[in-house]
DSSP file (Angstrom, degrees, kcal/mol; ACC not computed):
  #  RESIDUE AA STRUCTURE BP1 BP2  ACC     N-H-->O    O-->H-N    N-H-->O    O-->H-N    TCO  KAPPA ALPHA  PHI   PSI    X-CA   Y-CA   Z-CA
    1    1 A X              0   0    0      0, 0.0     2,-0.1     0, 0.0     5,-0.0   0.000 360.0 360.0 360.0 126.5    0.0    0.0    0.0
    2    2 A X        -     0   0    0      1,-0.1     3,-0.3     4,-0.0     0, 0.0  -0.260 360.0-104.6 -93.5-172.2    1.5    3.0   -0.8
    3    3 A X  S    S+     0   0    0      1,-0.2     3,-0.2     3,-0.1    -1,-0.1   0.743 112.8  64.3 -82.6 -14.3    1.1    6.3    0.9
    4    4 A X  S    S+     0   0    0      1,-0.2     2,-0.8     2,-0.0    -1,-0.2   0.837  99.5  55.2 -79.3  -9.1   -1.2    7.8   -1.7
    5    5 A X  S    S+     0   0    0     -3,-0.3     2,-0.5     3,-0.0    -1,-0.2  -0.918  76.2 169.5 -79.7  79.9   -3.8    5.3   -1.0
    6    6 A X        -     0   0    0     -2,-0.8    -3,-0.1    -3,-0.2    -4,-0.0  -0.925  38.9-102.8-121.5 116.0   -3.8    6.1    2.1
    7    7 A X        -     0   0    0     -2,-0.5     3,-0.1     1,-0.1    -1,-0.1   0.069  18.1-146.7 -56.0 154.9   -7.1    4.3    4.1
    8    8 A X  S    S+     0   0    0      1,-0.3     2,-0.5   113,-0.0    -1,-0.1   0.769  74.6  13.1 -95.9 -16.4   -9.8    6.4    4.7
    9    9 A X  S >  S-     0   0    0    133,-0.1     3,-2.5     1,-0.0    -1,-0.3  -0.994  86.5 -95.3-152.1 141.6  -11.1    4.8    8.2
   10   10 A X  G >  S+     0   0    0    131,-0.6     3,-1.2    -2,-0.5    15,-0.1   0.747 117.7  75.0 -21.3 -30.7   -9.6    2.1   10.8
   11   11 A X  G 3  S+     0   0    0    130,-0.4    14,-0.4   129,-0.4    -1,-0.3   0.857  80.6  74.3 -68.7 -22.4  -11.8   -0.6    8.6
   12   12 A X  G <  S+     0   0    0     -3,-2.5     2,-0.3    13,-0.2    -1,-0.2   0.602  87.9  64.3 -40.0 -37.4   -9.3   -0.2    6.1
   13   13 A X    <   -     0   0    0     -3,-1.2    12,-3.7    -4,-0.2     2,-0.5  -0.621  61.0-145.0-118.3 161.2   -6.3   -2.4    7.9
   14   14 A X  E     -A   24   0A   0     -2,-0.3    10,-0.2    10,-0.2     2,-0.2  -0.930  20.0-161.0-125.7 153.0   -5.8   -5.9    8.9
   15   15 A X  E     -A   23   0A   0      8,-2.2     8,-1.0    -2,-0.5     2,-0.6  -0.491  21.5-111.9-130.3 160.4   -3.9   -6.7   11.9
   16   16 A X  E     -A   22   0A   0      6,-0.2    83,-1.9    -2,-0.2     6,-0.2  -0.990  29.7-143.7-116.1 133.2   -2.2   -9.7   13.3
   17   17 A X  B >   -B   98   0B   0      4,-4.2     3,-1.1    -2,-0.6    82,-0.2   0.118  31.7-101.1 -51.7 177.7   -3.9  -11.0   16.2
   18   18 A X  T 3  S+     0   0    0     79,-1.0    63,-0.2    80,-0.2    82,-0.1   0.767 122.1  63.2 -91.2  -1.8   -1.6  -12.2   18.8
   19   19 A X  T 3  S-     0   0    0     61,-0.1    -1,-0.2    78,-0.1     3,-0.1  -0.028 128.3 -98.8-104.7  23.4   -1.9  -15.8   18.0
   20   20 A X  S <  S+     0   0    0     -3,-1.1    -3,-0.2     1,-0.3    -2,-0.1   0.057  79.1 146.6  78.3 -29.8   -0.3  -14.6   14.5
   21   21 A X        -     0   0    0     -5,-0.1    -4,-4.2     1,-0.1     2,-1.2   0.022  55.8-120.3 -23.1 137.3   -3.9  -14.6   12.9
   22   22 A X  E     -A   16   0A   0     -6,-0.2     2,-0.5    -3,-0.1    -6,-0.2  -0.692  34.8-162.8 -88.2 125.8   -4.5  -12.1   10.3
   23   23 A X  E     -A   15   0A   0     -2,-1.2    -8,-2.2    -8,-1.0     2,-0.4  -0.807  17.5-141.2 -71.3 115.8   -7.9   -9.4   11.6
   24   24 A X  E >   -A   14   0A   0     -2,-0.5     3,-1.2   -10,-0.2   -10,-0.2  -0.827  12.5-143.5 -90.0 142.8   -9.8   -7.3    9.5
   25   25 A X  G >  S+     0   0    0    -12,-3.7     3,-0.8    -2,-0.4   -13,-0.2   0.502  94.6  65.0 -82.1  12.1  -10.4   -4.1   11.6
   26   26 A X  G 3  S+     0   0    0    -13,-0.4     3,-0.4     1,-0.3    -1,-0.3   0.335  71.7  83.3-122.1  28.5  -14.0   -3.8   10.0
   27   27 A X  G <  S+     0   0    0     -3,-1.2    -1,-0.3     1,-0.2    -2,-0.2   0.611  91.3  55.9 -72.6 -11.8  -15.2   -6.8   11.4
   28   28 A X  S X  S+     0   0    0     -3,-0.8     3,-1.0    -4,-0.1    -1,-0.2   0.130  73.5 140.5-128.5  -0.2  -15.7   -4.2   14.3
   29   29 A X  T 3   +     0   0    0     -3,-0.4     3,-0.1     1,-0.2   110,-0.1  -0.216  67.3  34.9 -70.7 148.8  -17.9   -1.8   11.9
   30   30 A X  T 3  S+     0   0    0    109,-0.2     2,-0.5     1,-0.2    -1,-0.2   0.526 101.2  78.1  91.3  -0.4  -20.7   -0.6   14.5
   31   31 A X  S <  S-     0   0    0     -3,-1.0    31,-0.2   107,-0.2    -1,-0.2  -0.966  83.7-111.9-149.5 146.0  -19.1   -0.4   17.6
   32   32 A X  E     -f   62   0C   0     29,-2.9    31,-1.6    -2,-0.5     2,-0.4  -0.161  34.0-147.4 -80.0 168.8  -17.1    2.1   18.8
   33   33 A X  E     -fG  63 137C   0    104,-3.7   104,-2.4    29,-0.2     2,-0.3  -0.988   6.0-161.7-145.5 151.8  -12.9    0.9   19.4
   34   34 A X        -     0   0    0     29,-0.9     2,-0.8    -2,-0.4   102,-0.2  -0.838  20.3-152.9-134.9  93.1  -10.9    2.2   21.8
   35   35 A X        -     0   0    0     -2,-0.3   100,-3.4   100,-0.1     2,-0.3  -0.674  14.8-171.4-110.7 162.2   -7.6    1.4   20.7
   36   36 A X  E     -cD  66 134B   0     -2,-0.8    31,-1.0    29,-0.7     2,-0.8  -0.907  23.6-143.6-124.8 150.1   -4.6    0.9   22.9
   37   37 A X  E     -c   67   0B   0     96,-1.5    95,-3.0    -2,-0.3    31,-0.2  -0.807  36.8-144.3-122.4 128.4   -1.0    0.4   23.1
   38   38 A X        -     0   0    0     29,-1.7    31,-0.2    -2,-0.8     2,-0.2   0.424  24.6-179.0 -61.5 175.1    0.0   -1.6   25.5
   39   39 A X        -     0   0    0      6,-0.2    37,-0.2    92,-0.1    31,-0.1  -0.734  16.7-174.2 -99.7 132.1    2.9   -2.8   28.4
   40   40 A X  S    S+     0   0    0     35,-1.8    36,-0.1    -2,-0.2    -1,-0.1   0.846  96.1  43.9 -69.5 -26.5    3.6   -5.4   30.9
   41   41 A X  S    S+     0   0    0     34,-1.8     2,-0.1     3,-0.1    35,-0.1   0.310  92.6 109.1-108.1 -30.4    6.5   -3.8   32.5
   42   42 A X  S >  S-     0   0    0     33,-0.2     3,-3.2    -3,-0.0     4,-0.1  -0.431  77.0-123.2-125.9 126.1    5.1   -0.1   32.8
   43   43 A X  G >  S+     0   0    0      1,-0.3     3,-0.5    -2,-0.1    -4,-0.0   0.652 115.5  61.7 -40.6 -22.5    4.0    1.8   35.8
   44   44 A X  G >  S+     0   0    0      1,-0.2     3,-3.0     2,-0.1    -1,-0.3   0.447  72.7 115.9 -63.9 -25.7    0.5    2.0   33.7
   45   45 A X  G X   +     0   0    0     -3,-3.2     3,-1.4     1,-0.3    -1,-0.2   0.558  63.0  61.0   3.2 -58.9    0.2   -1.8   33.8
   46   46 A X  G <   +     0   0    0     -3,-0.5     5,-0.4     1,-0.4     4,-0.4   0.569  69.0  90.3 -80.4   3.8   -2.7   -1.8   35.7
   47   47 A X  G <> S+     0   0    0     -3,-3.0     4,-2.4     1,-0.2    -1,-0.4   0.916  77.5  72.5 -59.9 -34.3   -4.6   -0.1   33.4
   48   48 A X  H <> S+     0   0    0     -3,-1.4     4,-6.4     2,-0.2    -1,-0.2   0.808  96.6  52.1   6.9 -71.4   -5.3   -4.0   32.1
   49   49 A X  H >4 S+     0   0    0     -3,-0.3     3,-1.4     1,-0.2     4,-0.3   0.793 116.4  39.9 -58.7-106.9   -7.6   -4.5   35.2
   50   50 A X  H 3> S+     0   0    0     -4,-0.4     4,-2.2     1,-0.3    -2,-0.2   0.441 113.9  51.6 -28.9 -29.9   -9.5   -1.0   34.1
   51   51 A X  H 3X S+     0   0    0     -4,-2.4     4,-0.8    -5,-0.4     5,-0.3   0.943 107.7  53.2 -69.2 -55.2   -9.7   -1.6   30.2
   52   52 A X  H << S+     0   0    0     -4,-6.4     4,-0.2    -3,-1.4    -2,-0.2   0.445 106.6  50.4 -84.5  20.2  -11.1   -4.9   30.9
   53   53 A X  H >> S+     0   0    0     -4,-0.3     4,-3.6     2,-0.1     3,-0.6   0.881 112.3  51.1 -32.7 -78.1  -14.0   -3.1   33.2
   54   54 A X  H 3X S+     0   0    0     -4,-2.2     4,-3.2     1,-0.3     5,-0.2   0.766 115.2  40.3 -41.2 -89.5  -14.5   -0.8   30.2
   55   55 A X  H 3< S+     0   0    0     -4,-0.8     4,-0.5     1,-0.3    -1,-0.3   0.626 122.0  43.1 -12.7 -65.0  -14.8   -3.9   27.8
   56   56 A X  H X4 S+     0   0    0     -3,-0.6     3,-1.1    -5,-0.3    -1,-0.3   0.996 124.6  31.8 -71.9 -59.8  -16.8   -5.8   30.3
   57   57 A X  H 3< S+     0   0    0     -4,-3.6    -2,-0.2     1,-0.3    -1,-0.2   0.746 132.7  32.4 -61.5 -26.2  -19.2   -3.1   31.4
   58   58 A X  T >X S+     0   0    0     -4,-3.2     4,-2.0    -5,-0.3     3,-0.5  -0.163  81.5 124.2-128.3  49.6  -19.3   -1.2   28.1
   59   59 A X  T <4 S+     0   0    0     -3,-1.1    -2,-0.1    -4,-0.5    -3,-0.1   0.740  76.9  53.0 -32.8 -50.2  -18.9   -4.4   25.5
   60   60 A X  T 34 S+     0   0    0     -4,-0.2    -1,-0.3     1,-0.2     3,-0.1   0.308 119.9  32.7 -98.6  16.8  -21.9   -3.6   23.7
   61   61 A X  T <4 S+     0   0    0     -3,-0.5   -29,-2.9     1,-0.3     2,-0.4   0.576 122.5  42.8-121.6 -52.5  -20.6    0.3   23.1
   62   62 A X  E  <  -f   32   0C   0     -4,-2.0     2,-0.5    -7,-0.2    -1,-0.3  -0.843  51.6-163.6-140.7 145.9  -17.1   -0.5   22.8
   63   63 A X  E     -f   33   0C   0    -31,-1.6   -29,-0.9    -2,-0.4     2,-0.6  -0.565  24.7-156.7 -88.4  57.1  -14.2   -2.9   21.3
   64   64 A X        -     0   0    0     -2,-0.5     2,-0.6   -31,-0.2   -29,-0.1  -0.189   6.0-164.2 -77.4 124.7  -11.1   -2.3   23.1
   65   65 A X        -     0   0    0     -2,-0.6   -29,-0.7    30,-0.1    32,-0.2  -0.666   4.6-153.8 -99.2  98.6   -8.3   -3.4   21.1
   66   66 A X  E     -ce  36  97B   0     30,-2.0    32,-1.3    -2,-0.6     2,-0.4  -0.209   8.9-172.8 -89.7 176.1   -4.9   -3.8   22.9
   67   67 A X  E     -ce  37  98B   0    -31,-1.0   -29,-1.7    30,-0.2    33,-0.1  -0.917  19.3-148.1-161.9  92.9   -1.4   -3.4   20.7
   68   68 A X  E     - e   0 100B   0     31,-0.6    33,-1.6    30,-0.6     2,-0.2  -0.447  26.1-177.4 -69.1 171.3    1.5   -4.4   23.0
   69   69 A X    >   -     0   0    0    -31,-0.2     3,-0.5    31,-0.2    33,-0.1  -0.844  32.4-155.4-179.2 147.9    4.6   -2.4   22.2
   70   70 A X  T 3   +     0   0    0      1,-0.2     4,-0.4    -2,-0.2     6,-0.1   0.004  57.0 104.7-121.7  42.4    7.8   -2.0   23.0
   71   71 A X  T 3   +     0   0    0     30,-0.2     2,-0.6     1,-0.2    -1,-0.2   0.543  67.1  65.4 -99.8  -6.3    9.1    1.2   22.3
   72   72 A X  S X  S-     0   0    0     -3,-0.5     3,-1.4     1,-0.1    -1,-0.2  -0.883 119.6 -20.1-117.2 117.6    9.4    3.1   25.8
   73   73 A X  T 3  S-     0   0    0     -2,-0.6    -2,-0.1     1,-0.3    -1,-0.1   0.506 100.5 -79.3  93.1  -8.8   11.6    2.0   28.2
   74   74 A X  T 3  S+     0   0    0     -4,-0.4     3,-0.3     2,-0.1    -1,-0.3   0.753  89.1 146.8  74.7  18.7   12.3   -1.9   27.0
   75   75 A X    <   +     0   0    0     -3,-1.4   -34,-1.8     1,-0.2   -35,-1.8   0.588  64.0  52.0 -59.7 -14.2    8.4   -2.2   29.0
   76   76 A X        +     0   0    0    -37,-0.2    -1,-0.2    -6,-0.1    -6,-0.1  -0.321  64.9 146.3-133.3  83.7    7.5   -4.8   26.6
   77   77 A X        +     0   0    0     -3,-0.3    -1,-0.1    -8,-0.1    -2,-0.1   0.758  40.4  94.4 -81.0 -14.3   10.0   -7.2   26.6
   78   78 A X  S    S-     0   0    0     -3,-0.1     2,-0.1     1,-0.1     3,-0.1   0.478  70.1-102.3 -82.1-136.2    8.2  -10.5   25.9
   79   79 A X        -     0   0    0      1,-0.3     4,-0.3     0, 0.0    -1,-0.1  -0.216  41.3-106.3-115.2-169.8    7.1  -12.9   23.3
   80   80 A X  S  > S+     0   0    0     -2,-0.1     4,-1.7     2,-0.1    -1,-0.3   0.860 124.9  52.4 -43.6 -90.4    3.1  -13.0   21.9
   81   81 A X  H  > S+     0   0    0      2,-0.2     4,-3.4     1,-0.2     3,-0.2   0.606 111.9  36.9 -18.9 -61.2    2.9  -16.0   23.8
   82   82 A X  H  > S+     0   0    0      1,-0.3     4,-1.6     2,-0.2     5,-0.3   0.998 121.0  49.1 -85.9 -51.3    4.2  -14.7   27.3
   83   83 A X  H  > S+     0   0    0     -4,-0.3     4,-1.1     1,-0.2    -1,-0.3   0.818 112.7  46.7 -34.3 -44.1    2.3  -11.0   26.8
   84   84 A X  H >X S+     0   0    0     -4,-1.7     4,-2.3     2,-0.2     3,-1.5   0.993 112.1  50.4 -93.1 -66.7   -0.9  -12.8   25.9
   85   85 A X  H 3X S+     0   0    0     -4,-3.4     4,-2.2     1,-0.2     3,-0.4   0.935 116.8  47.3 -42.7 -61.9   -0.4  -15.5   29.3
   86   86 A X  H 3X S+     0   0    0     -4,-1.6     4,-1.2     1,-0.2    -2,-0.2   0.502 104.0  52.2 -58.8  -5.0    0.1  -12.1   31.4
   87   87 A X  H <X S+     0   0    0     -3,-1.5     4,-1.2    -4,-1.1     5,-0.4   0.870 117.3  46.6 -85.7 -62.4   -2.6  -10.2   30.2
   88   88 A X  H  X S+     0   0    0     -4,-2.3     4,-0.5    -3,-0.4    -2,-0.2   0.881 116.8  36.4 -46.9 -52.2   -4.6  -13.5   31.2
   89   89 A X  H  < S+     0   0    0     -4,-2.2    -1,-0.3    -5,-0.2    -3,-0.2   0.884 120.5  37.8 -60.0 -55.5   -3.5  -14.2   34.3
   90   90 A X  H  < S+     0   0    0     -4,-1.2   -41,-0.2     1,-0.2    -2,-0.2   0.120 135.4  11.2-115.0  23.6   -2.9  -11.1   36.0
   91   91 A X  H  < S-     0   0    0     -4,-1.2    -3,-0.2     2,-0.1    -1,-0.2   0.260  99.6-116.9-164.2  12.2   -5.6   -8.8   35.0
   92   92 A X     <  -     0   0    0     -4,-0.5    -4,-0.3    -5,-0.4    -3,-0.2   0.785  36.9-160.9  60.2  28.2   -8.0  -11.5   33.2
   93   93 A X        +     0   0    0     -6,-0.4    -1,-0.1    -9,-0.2    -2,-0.1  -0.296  32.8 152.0 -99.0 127.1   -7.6   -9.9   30.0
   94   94 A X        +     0   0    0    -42,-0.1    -1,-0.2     2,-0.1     3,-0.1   0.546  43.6  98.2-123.0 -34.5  -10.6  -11.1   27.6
   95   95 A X  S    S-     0   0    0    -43,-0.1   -30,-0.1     1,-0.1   -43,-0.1  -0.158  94.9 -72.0 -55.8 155.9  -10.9   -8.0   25.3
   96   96 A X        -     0   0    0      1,-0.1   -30,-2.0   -79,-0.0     2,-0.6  -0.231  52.6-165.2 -47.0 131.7   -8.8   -8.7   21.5
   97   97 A X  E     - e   0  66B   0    -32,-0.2   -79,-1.0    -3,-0.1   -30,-0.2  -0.959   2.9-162.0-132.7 141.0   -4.7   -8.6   21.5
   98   98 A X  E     -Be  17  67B   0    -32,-1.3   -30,-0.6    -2,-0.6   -81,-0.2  -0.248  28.8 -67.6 -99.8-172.4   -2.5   -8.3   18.8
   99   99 A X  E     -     0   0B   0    -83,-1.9   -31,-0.6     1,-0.3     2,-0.3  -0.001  60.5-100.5 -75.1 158.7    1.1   -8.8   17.8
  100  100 A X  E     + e   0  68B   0    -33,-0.1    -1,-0.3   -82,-0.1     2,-0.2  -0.667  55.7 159.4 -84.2 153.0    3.4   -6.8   19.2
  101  101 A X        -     0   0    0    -33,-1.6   -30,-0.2    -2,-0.3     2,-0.2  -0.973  40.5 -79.0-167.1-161.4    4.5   -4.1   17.3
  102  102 A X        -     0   0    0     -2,-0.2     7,-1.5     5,-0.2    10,-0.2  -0.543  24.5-175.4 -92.1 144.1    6.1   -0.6   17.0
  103  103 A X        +     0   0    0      1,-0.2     2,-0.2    -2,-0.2    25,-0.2   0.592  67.3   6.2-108.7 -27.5    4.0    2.4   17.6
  104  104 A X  S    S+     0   0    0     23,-0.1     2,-0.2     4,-0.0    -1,-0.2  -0.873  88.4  58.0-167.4 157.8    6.5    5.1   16.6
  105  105 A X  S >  S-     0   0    0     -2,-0.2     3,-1.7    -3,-0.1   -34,-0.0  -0.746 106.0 -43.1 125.1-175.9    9.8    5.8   15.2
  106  106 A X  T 3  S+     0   0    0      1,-0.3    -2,-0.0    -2,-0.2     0, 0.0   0.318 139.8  55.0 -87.6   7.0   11.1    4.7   11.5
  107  107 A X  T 3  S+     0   0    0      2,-0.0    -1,-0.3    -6,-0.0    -5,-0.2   0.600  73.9 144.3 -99.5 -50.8    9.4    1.2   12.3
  108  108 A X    <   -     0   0    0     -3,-1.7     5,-0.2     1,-0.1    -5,-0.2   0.304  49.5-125.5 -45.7 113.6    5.8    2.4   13.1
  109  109 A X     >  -     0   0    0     -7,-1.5     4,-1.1     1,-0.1    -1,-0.1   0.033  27.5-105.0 -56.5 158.4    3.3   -0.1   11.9
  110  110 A X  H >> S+     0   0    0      1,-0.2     4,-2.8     2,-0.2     3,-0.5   0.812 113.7  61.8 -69.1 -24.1    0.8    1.2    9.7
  111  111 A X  H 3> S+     0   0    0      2,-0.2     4,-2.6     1,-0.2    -1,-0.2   0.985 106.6  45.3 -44.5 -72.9   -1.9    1.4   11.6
  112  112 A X  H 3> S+     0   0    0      2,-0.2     4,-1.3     1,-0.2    -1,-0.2   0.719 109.2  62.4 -46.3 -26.7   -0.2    4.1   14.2
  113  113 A X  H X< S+     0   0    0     -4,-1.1     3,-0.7    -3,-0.5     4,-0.4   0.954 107.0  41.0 -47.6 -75.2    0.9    5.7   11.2
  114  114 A X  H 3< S+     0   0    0     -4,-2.8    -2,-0.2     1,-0.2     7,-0.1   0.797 117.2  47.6  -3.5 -77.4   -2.6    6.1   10.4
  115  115 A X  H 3< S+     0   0    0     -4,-2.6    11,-0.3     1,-0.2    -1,-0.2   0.741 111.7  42.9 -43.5 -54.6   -3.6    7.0   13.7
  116  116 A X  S << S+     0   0    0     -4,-1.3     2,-0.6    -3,-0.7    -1,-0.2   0.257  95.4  92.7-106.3  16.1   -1.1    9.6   14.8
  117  117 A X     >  -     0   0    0     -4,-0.4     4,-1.7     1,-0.2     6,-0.4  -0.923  52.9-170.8-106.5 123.4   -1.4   11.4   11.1
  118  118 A X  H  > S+     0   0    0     -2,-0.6     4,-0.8     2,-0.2    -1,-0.2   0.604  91.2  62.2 -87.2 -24.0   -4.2   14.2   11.4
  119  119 A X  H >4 S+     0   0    0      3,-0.1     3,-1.4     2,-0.1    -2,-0.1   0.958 113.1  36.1 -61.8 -83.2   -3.5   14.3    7.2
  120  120 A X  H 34 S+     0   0    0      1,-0.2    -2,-0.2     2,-0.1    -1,-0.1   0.634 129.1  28.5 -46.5 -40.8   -4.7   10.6    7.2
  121  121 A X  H 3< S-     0   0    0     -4,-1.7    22,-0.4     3,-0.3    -1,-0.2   0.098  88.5-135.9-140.6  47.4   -7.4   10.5    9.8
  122  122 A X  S << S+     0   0    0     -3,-1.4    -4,-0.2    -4,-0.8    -3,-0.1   0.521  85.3  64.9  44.5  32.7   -8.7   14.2    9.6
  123  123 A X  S    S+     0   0    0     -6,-0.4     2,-0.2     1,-0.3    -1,-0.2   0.698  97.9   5.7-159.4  -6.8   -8.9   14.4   13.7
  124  124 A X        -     0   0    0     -7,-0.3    -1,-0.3    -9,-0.1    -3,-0.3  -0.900  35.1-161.2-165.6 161.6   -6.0   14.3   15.4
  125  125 A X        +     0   0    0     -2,-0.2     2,-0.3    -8,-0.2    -9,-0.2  -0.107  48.5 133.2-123.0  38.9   -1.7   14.1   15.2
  126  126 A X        -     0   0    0    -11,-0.3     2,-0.2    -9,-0.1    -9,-0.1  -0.766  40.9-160.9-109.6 129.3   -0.9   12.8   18.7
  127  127 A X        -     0   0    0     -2,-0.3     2,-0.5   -11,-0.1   -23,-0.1  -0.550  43.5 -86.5 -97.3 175.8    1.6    9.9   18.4
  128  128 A X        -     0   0    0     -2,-0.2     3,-0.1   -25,-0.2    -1,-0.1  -0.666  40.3-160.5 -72.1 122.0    1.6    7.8   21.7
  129  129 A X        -     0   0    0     -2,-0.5     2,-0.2     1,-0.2    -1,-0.1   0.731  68.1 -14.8 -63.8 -34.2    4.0    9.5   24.2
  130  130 A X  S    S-     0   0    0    -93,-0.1    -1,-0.2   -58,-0.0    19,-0.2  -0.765 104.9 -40.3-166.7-172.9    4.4    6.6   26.2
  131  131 A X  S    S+     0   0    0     -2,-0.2   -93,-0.2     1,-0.1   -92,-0.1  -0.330 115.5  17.3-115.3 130.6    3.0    3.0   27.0
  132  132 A X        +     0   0    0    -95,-3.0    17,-1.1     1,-0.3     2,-0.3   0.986  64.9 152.8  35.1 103.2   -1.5    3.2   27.0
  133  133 A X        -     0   0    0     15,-0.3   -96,-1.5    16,-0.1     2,-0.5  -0.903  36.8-147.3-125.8 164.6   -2.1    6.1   25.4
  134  134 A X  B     -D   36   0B   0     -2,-0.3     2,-0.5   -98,-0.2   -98,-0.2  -0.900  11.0-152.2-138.6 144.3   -5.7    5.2   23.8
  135  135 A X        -     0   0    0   -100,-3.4     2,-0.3    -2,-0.5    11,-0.2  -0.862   6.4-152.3-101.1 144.3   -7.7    6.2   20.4
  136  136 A X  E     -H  145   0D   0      9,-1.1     9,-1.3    -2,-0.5     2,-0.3  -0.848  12.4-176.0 -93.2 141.8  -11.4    6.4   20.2
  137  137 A X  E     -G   33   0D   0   -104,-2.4  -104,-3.7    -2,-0.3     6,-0.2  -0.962  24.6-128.7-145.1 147.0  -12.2    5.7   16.8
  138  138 A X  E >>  -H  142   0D   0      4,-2.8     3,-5.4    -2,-0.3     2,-3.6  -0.342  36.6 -86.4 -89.8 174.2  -16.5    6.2   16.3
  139  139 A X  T 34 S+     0   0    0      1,-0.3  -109,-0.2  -109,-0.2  -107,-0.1   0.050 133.1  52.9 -70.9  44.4  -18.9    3.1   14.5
  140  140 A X  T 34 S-     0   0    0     -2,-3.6  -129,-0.4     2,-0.2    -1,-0.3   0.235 128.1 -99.8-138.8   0.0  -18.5    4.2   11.0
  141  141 A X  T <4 S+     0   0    0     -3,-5.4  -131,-0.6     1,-0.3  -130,-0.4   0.956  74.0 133.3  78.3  47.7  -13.9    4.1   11.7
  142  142 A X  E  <  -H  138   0D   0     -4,-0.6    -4,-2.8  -133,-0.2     2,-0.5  -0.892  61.9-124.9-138.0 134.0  -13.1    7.3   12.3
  143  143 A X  E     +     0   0D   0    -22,-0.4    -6,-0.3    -2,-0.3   -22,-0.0  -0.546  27.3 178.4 -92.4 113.8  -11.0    8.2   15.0
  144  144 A X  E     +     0   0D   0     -2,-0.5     2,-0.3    17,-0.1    -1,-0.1   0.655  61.9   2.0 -86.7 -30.0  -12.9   11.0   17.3
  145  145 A X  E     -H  136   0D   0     -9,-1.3    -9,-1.1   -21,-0.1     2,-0.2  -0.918  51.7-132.0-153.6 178.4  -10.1   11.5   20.1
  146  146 A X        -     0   0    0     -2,-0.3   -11,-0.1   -11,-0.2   -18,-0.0  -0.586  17.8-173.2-122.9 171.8   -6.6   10.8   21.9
  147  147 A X     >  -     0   0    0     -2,-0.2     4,-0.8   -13,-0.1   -12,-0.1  -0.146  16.2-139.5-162.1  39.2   -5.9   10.1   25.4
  148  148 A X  T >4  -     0   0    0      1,-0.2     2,-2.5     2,-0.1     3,-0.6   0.087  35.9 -89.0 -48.8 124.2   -2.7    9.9   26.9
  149  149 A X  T 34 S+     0   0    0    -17,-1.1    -1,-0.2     1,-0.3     4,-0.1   0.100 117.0  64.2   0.1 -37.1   -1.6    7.3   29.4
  150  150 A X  T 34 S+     0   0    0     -2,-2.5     2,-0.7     1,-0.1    -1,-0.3   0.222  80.0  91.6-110.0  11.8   -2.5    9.1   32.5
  151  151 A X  S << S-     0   0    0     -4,-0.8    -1,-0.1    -3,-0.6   -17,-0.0  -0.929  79.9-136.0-109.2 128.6   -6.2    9.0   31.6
  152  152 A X    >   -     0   0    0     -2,-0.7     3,-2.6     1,-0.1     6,-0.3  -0.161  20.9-108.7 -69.2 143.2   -7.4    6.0   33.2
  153  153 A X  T 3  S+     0   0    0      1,-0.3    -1,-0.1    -4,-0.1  -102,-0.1   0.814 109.1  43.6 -36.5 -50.2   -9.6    3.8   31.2
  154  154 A X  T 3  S+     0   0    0      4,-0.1    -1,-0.3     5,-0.1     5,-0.2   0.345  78.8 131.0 -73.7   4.8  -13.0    4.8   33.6
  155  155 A X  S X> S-     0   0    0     -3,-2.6     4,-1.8     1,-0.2     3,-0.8  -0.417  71.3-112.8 -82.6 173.2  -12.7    7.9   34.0
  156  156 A X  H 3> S+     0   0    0      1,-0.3     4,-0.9     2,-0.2    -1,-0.2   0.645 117.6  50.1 -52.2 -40.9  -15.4   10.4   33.5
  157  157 A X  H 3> S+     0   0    0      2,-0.2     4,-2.1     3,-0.2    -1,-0.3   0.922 112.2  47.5 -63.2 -63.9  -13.8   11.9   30.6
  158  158 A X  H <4 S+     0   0    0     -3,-0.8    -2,-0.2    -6,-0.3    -1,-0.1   0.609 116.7  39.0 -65.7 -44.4  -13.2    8.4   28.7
  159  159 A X  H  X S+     0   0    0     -4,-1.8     4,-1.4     1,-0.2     3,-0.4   0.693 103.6  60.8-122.0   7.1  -16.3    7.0   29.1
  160  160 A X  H  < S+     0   0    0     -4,-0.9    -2,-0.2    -5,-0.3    -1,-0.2   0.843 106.1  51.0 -85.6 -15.0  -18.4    9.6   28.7
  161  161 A X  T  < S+     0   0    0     -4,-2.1    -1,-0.2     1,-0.2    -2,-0.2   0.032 112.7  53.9 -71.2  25.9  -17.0   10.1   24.9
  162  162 A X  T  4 S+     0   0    0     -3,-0.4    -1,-0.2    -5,-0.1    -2,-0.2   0.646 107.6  42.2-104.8 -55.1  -17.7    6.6   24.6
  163  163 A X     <        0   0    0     -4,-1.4    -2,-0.1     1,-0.3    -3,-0.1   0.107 360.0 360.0 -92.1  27.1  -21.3    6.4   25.6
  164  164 A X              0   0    0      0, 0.0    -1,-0.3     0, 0.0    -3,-0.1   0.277 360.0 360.0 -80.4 360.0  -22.2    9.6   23.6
């Protein structure tokens, strides 16, 4: 895909799951996504426990789609495999997780390219700063907001642009 083709909405891209499946991101058309990128390592951690509230409590509103990555701090140092077991284990993690990959720098998968390009998806140019920073993207795949790590997944803010 080159850059002049550039997708017009989130439905656009395909993903790899973490069990190395490929996703299409418009299986999700209708529901709102909150997507995030992820840690194990990262004083933000626990945010796990609080995404997978959101997910449980607002499922039928919202997708949240996690994206480990390991680009601050060496925070995501593990495999699929062992990311995928620690998400289970220690925060119960049921909502979708994908392949690791890079959220920014000369690496950034395309999706985050996407994402952090206000050219590309007409509403914001905020790259992830650090480890959970979180996208809303609305049911038609267009991304409505940013979030940066240090708003927690419930808060007031978060989930009242969700249930709008």
């Amino acid at each position: 895909m080159t850059e002049t083709t550039a997708p017009a909405t989130v439905y656009d891209f395909t993903v790899k799951a973490i069990d190395g499946k490929d996703v299409k991101l418009s299986q999700y058309k209708g529901k709102k996504l909150l997507i995030v990128n992820t840690a194990s390592e990262c004083g933000y951690t626990p945010q796990y426990k609080e995404l997978e509230e959101l997910y449980k409590k607002h499922g039928d509103k919202v997708t949240v789609l996690g994206f480990p990555a390991n680009n601050f701090g060496g925070q995501e140092p593990g495999t699929n495999e062992q990311i995928s077991s620690f998400c289970e284990k220690n925060y119960g993690v049921t909502f979708p997780l994908f392949s690791k990959i890079s959220v920014k720098g000369d690496d950034t998968a395309p999706l985050y390219k996407f994402l952090s390009d206000k050219a590309k998806n007409g509403a914001v140019s905020d790259a992830p700063s650090w480890n959970f920073c979180k996208y809303l993207v609305d049911e038609q795949g267009h991304v409505v907001g940013f979030y940066p790590s240090k708003v927690k997944p419930l808060s007031e803010e978060l989930v009242a642009a969700i249930l709008k």
